[in-house]
C-alpha positions as CSV (number, residue, x, y, z in Angstrom):
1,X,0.6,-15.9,13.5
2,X,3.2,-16.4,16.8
3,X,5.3,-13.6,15.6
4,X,2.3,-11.3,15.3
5,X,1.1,-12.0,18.1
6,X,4.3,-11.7,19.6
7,X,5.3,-8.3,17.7
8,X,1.7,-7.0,19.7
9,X,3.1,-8.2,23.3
10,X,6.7,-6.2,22.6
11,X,4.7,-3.2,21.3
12,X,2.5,-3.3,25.0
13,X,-0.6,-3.7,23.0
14,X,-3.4,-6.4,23.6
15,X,-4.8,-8.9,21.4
16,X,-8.1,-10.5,21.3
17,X,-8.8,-13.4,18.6
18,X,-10.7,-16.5,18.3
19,X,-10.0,-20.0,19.4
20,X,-11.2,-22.9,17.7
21,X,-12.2,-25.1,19.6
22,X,-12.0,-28.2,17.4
23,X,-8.9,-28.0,16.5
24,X,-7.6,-27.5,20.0
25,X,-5.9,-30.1,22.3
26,X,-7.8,-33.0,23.5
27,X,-6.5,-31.8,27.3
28,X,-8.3,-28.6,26.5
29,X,-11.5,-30.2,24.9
30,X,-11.9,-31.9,28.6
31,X,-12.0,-28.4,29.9
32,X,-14.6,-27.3,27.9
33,X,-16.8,-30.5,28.8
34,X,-16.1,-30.6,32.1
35,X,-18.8,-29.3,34.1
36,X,-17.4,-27.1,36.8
37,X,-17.0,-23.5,36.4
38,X,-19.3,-22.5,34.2
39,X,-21.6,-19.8,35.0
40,X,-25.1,-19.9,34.0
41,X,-27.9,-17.2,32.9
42,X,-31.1,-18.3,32.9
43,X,-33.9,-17.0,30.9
44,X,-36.5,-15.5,32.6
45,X,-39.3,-16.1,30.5
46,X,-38.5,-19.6,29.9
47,X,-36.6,-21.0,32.9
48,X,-34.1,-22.5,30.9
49,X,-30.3,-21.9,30.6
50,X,-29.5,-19.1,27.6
51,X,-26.1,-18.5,28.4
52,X,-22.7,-20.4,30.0
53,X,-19.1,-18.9,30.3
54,X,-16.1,-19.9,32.5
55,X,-12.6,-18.8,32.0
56,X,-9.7,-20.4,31.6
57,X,-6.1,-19.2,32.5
58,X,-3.3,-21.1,30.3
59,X,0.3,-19.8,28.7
60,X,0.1,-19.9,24.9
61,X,3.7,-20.9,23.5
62,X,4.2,-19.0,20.2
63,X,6.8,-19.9,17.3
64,X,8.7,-16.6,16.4
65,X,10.9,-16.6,13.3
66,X,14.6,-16.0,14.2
67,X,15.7,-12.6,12.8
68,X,19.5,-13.2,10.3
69,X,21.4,-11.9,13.5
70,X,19.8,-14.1,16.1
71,X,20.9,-17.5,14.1
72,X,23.8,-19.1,15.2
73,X,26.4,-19.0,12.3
74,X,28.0,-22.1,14.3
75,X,27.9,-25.4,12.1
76,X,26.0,-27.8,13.5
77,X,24.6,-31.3,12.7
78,X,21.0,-31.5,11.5
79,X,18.9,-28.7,10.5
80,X,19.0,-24.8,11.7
81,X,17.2,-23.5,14.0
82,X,14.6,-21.5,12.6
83,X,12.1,-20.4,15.6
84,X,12.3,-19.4,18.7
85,X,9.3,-20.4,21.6
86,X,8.0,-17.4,23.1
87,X,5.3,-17.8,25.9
88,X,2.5,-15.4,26.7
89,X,0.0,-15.4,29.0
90,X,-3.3,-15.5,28.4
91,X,-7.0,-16.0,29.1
92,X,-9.6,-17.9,27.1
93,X,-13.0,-17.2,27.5
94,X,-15.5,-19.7,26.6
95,X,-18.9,-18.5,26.1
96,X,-22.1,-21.2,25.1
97,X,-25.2,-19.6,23.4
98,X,-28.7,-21.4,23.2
99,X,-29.1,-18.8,20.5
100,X,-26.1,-19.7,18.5
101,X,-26.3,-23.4,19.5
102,X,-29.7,-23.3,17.3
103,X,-28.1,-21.2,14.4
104,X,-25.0,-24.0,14.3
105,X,-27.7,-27.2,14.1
106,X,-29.6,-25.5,11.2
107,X,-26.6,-24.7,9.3
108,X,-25.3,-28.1,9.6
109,X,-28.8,-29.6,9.0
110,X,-29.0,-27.6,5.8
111,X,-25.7,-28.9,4.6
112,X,-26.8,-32.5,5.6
113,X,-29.9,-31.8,4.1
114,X,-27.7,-31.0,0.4
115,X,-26.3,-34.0,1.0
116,X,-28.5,-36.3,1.2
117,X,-30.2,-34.9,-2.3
118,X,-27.1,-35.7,-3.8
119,X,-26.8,-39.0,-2.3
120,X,-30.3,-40.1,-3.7
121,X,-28.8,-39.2,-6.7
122,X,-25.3,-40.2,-7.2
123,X,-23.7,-38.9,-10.2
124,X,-24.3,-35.6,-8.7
125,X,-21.6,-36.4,-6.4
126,X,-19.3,-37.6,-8.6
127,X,-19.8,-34.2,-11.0
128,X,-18.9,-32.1,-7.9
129,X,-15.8,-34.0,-7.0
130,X,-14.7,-33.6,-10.9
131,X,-14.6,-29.5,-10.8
132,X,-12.2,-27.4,-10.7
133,X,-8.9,-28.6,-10.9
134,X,-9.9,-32.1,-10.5
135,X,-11.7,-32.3,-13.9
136,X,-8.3,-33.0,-15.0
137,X,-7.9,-36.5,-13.1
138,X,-8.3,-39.6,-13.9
139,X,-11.0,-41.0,-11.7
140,X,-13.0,-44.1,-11.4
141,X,-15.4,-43.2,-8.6
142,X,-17.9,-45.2,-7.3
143,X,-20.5,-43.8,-5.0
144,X,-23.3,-45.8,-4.7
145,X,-22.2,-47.3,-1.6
146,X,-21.6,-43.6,-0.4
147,X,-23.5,-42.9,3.3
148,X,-23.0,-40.4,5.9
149,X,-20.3,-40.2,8.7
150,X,-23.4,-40.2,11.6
151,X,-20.1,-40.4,13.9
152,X,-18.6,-37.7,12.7
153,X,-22.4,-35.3,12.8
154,X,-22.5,-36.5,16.7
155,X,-18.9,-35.1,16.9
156,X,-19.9,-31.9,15.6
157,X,-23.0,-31.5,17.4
158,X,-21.4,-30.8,20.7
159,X,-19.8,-27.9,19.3
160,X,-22.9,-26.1,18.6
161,X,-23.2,-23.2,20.9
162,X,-19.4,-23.0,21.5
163,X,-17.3,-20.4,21.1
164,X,-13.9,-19.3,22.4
165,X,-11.9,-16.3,22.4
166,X,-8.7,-15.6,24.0
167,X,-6.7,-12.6,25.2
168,X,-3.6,-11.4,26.9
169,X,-5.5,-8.7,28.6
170,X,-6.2,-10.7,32.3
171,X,-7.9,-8.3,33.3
172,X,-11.0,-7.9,30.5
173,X,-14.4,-9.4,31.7
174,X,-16.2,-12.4,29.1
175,X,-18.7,-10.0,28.7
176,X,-16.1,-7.5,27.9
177,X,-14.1,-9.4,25.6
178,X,-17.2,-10.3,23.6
179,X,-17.9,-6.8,22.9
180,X,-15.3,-6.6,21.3
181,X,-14.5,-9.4,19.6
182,X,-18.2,-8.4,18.6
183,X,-16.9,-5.2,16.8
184,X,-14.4,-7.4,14.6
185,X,-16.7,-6.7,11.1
186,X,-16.0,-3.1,11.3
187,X,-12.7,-3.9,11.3
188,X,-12.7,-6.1,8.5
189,X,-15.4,-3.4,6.4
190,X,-12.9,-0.9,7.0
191,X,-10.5,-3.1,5.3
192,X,-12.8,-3.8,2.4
193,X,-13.7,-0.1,2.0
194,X,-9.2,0.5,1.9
195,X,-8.7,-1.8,-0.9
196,X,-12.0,-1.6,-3.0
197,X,-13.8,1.7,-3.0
198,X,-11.0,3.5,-1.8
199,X,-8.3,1.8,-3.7
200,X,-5.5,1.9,-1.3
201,X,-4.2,-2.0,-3.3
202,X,-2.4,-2.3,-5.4
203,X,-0.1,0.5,-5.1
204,X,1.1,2.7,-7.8
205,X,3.9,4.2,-6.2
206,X,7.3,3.1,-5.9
207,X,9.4,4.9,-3.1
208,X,9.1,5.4,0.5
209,X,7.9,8.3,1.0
210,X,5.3,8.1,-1.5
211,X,3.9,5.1,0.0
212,X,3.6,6.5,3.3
213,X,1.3,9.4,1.3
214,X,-0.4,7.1,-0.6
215,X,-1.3,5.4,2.4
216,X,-2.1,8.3,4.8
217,X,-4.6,9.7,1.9
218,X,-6.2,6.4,1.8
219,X,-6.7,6.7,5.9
220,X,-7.9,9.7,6.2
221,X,-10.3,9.3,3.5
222,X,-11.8,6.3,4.9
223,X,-12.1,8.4,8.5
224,X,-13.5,11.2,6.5
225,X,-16.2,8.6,5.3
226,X,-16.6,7.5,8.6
227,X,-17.5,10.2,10.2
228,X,-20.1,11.2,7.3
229,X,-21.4,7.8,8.5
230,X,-22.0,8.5,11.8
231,X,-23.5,12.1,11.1
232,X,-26.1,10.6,9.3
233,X,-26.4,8.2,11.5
234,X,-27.1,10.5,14.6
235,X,-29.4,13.1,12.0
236,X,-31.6,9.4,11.8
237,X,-30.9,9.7,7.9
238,X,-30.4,6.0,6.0
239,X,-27.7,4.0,7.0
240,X,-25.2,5.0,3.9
241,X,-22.6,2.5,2.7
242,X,-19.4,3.9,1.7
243,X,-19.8,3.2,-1.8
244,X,-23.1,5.7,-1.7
245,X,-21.5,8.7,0.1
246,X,-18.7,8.8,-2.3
247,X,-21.3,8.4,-5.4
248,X,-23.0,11.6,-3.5
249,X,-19.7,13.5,-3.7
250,X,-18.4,12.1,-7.6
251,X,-21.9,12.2,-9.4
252,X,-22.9,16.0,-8.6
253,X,-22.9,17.8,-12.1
254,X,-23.2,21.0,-13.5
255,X,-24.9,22.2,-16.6
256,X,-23.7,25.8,-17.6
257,X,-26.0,27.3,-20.2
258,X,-26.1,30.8,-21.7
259,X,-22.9,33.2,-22.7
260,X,-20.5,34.6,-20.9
261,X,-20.6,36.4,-18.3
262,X,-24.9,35.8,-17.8
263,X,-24.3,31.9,-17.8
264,X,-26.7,30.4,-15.7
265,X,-25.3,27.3,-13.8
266,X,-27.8,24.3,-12.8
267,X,-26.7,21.7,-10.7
268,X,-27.6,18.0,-11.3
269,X,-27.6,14.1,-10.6
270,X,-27.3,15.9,-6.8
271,X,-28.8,12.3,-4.8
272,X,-30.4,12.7,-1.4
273,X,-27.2,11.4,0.4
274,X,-25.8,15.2,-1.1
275,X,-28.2,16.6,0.0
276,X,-28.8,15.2,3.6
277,X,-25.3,15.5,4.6
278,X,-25.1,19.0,2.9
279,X,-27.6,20.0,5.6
280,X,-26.0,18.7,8.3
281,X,-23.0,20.5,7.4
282,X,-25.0,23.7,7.3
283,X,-23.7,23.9,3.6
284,X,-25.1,26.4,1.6
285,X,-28.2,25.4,-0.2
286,X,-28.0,24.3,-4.2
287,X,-30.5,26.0,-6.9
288,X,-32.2,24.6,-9.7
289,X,-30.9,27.7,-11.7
290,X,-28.0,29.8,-10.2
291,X,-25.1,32.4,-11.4
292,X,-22.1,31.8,-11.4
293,X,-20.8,34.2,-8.5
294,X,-23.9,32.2,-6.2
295,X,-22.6,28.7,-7.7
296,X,-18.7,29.9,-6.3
297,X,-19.9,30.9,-3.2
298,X,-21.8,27.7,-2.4
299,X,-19.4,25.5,-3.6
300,X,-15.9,27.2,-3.8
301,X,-15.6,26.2,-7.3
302,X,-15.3,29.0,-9.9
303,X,-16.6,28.3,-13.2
304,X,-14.9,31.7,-15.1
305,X,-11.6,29.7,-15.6
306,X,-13.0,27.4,-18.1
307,X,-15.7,30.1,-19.5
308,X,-13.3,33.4,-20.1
């Protein structure tokens, strides 16, 4: 939103984020077609263009919500003003892909492709407009004289290949900016690994401080997890999900057998994700059958308090 983006630019931090292109201004949309300024790599193998960008320098005028001390308490005729019009500079980078170009036709081709099934066969149509919600209307629908918008497939052919991202750092390269606008699933995983396998929402908590805790645990956790990551990623082990490492550090058991104090402890459901990043740890190795005192000094965990 504006007062994001806005809130970033006070804070001195930068901002990169997609701009759709379809949706934009019909003054911009002549930018984009207009030929000049693009820059072209060719590939080598086939002499043909694999690759355009071209950068474009424009002021992006942002709606910021008025804070309760900012509105004017004056009455005044008509409505309040709400928003304020903040404008930042930035630069959009427009990038077109033969590779992606491709990618964009077959997926629209494949939906085209559904569609005209369906239209060889029209009360499918019909049952997918009733679902949902809409089961509940009323509707006399009538499509047998149902075709496609070929007008409206040219339109969105000249998109394919397109793509647009803009930024308030002037000073970032396309090729730059790509990277990491590139990297923008990790950020969202992360986010996914927060509130699913981590748990971070909903919270259970209720004041401040407690939040703030909740929060941090959740944070360093997920770095902790991270970092496993990448430590079995430089050891060439398998690329672990989240989900996996911290099955490898819940599912470890251990069956205690015998009387006290000649138990004999035996560790089990130990997976290979254990294991591999036990090694790169340099942790102390796990026996089929150990005592106790050996168990505690592999594992820290002393076994006598429940036993005695």
């Amino acid at each position: 939103s504006g007062s994001n983006l806005e809130y970033l630019c006070e804070g001195g931090h930068d901002f990169v984020i997609s701009y759709t292109l379809k949706r934009s201004p019909d003054t911009f949309k002549q930018l984009v077609w207009n030929k000049d300024g693009w820059q072209d790599k060719v590939d080598p193998e086939t002499g043909e263009i694999s690759f355009q960008s071209k950068v474009v320098e424009q002021t992006l005028e942002v709606k910021v919500p008025l804070a309760p001390e900012d509105s004017s308490t004056e009455k005044k005729r008509g409505r309040p003003k709400k928003y304020s019009k903040e404008k930042i500079p930035v630069k959009i980078h427009l990038t077109w892909s033969a590779k992606r170009a491709a990618k964009d036709k077959s997926d629209r081709e494949r939906m085209l492709e559904k569609l005209r099934k369906r239209l060889d066969k029209p009360y499918q149509l019909k049952a997918a407009i009733k679902r949902g919600c809409n089961q509940f209307l009323q509707m006399e629908l009538d499509t047998n004289g149902w075709r496609l918008n070929e007008a409206k497939i040219e339109e969105a052919a000249r998109y394919d290949g397109y793509y647009a991202v803009i930024t308030n750092n002037l000073n970032l390269s396309t090729e730059q900016v790509s990277t990491i606008y590139g990297g923008l699933w990790k950020i969202e995983e992360s986010f996914r690994i927060l509130k699913n396998d981590l748990r971070a929402c909903p919270v259970f908590v209720w004041n401040d401080e407690h939040i703030k805790g909740h929060f941090a645990m959740c944070f360093i956790s997920l770095c902790i997890l991270r970092y496993a990551q990448y430590l079995l990623g430089e050891a060439h082990k398998e690329n672990a999900s989240a989900a996996r490492i911290m099955d490898a550090i819940h599912e470890p058991l251990v069956l205690v057998q015998g009387e006290y104090p000649n138990n004999v402890a035996t560790p089990t459901q130990v997976n290979q994700t254990y294991l591999d990043l036990a090694k790169i740890l340099k942790l102390p190795v796990l026996k089929t059958n150990m005592t106790l005192t050996k168990f505690r000094s592999c594992t820290k965990l002393d076994l006598t308090i429940n036993l005695k």
